[in-house]
C-alpha positions in Angstrom: 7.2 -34.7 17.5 8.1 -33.4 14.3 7.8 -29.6 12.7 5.5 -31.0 10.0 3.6 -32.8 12.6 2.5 -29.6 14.4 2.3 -27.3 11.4 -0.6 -25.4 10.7 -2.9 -26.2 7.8 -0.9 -25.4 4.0 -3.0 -23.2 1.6 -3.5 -24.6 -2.1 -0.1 -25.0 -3.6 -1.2 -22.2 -6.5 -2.1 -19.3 -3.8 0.8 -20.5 -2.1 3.1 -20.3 -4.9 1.7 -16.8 -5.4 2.4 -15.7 -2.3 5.7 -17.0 -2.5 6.6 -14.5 -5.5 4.8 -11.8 -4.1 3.0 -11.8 -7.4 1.2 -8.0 -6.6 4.3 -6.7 -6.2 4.2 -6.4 -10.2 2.5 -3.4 -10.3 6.1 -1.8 -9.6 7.5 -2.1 -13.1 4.6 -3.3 -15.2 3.1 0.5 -15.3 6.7 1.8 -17.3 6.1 -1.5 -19.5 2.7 0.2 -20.3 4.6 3.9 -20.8 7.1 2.7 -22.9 4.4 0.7 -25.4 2.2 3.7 -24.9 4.9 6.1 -26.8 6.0 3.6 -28.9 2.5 3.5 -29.9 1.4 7.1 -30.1 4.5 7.6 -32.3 2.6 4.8 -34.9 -0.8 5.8 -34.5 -1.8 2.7 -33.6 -3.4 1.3 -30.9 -1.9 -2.7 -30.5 -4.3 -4.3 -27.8 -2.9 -7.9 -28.2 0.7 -6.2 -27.8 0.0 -5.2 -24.1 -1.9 -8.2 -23.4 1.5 -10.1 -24.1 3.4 -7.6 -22.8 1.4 -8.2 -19.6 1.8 -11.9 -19.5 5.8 -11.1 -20.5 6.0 -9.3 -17.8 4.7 -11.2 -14.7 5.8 -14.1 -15.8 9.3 -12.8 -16.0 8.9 -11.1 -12.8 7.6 -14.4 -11.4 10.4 -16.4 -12.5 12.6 -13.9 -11.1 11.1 -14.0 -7.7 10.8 -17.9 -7.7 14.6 -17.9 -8.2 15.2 -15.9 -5.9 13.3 -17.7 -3.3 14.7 -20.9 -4.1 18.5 -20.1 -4.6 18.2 -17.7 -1.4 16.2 -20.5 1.0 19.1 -21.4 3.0 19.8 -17.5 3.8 16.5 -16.8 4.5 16.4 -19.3 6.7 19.0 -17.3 8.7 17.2 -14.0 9.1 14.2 -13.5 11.7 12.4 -11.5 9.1 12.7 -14.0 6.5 12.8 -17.2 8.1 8.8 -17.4 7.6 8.9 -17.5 3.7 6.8 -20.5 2.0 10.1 -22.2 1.6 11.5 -22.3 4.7 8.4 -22.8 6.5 7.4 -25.8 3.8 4.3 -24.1 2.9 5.3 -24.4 -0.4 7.9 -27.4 -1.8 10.9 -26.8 -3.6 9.4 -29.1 -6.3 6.4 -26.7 -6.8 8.8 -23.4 -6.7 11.1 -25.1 -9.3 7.6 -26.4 -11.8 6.4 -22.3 -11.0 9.5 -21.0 -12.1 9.7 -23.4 -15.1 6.2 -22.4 -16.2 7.0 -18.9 -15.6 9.7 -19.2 -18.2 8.0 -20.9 -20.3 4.7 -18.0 -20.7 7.6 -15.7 -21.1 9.4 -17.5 -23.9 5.7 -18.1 -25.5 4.7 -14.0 -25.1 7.9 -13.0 -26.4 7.5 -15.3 -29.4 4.1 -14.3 -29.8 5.0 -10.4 -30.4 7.7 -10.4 -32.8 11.5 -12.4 -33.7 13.5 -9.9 -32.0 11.9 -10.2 -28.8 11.9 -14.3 -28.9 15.8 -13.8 -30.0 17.1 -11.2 -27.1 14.4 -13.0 -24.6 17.6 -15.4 -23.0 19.1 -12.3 -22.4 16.5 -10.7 -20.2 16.6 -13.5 -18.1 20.6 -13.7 -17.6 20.3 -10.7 -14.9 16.9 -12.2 -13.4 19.2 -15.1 -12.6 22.5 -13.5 -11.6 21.0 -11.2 -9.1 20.2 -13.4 -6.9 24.1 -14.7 -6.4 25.0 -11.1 -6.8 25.0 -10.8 -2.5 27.6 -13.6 -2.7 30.3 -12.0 -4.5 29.8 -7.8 -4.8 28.2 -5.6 -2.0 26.2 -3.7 -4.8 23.7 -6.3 -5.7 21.3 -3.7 -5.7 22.1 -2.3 -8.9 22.4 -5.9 -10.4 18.7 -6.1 -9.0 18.5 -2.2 -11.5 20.0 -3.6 -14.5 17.3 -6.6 -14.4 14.5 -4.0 -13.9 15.5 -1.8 -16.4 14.6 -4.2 -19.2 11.1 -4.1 -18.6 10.7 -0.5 -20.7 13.5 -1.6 -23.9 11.7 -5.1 -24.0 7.9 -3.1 -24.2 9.2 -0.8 -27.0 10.5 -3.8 -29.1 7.4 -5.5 -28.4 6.1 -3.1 -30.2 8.1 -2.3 -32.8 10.3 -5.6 -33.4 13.1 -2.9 -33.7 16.0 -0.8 -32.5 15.5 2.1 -34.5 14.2 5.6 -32.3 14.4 3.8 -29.3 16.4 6.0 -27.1 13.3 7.2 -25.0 12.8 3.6 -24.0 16.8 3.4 -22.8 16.6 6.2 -21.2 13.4 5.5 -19.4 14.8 1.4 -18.9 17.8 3.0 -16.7 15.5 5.6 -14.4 13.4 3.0 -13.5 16.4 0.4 -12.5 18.1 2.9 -10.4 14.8 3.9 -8.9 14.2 0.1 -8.0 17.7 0.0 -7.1 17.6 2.8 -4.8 14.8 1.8 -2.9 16.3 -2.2 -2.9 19.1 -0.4 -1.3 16.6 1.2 1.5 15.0 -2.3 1.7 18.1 -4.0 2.5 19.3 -1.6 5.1 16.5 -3.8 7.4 19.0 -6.9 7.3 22.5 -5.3 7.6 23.4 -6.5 10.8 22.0 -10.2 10.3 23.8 -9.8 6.6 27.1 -9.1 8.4 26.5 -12.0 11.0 26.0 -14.9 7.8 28.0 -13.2 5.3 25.7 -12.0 2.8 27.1 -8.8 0.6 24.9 -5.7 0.5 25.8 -1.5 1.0 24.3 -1.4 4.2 26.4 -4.3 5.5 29.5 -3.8 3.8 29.6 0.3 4.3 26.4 1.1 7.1 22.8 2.0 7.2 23.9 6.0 6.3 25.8 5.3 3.7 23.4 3.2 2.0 20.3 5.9 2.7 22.8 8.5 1.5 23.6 6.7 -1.9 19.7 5.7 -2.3 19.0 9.2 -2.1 21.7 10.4 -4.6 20.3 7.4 -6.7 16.9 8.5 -6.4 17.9 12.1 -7.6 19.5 10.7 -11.3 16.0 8.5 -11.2 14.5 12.1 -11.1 16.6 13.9 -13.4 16.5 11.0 -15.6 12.4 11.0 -15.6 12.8 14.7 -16.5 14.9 14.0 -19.6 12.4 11.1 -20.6 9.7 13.6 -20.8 11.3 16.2 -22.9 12.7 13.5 -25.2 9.0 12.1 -26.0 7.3 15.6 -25.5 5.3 14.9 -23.0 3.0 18.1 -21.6 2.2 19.5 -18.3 0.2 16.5 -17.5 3.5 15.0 -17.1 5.1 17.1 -14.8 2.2 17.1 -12.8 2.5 13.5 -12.3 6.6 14.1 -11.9 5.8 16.7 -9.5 3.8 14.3 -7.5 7.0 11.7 -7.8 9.2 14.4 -6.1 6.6 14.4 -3.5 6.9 10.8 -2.9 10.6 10.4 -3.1 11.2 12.7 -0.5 8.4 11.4 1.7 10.2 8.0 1.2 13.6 9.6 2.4 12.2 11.5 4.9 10.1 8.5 6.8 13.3 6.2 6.8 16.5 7.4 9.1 19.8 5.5 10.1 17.9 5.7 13.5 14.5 4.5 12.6 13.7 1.7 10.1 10.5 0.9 11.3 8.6 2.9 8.5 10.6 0.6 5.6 7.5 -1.1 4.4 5.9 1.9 4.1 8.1 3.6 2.0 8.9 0.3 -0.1 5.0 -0.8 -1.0 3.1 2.3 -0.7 5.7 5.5 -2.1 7.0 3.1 -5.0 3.8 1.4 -5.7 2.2 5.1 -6.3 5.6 6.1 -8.2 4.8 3.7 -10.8 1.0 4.3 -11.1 0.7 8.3 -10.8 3.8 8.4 -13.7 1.9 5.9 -16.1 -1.5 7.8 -15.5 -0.5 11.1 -15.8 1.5 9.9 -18.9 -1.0 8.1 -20.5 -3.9 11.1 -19.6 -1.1 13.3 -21.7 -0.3 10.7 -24.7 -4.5 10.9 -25.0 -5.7 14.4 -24.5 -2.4 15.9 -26.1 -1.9 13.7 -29.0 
């Protein structure tokens, strides 16, 4: 009796595929994608509704090329861990054929979008992708992969602004916003990872919690999540943004350390928790509260 013989029945290979890449897990960066057009587009007066429908598209379909990569160049490790070993992939709920046509197609929307908004975009698109691939071999070779997995992330503000504005010129808020949300992603990757030290250790896959231990890693999340902080802080003076702003920064503080307080060396039971639902509301309660500002305090 074979695996495939017993296995239960496969969902459509599309909602499979989807579930692979985890595809509502966009709603982590896609907000400061929004943010970053938004000033970009207060500052010109001009409201670009096709430019965020693209951006959109650019977006998940980077992120979903990303994720598919991931998946596929990391199948034989996740294969290897108990809490992974039940990924479409491994299980063969979805085939490496359909994760390798998803990711193609993936690339493909996001060449398209980016050629779509403007020539610089369609010309620096290759490099956006170069981290999305490296990261995924960075736990091969460096036990900081995390910030690998921040330097992919911060893109996602830099390439909104230029989708905007086709150009370099007064772009600094959307730097400095790029690199507070890829340490924040970082520094909660680095929380996220501290589930799998021990099984990292045991197969040889590189991370802070396996290299240097669960504390350490918490530790340097939490100084990483206080530059995120101080970083935000800096974004909103740069742009002008109003009390609306802090209100919605104040509410961030809130949620970081609710995030750092839920999750000890001791007790990693409540890592989900502080991975979807803290970071997920991170993202949205900045944008609104920045957007609500950019409107009502023009």
């Amino acid at each position: 009796m074979t695996a495939v013989a017993s296995a239960p029945e496969q969902p459509g290979r599309i909602k499979a595929f989807l579930r692979l890449v985890a595809i509502e897990h966009s709603v982590f960066a896609l907000p400061f994608a929004y943010l970053s057009a938004g000033v970009a587009m207060d500052r010109a007066g001009d409201v670009r509704w096709w430019d965020l429908v693209l951006i959109t598209v650019a977006m998940v379909a980077g992120r979903t090329f990303a994720m598919a990569a991931n998946r596929i160049l990391d199948r034989k490790i996740d294969a290897l861990n108990p809490r992974t070993q039940n990924r479409e992939l491994v299980t063969g709920a979805v085939s490496l054929r359909t994760a390798w046509t998803g990711a193609a197609v993936s690339l493909a929307l996001l060449f398209l979008a980016a050629g779509l908004l403007n020539p610089l975009c369609l010309l620096l698109s290759p490099l956006a992708v170069l981290p999305l691939i490296v990261y995924p071999y960075a736990k091969r070779f460096t036990n900081f992969p995390h910030y690998v997995l921040a330097l992919a992330q911060s893109v996602a503000p830099v390439g909104a602004w230029l989708a905007v504005t086709g150009t370099f010129d007064g772009s600094g808020p959307a730097w400095l916003l790029g690199v507070a949300v890829g340490l924040w992603i970082g520094g909660f990757d680095l929380i996220y990872a501290c589930q799998d030290a021990e099984v990292d250790r045991r197969i040889g896959v590189h991370s802070t919690p396996a290299r240097y231990g669960v504390p350490a890693a918490l530790h340097l999340s939490t100084a990483t999540h206080v530059v995120t902080f101080a970083l935000f802080v800096w974004f909103g003076q740069v742009v002008g943004l109003g009390w609306l702003w802090w209100i919605g920064l104040a509410l961030t503080a809130v949620a970081f350390a609710y995030q750092h307080m839920v999750v000890t060396p001791n007790d990693l039971s409540k890592v989900n928790r502080a991975f979807f639902t803290a970071n997920g509301f991170v993202g949205i309660a900045l944008f609104v509260f920045a957007l609500l500002d950019l409107v009502l305090h023009p």
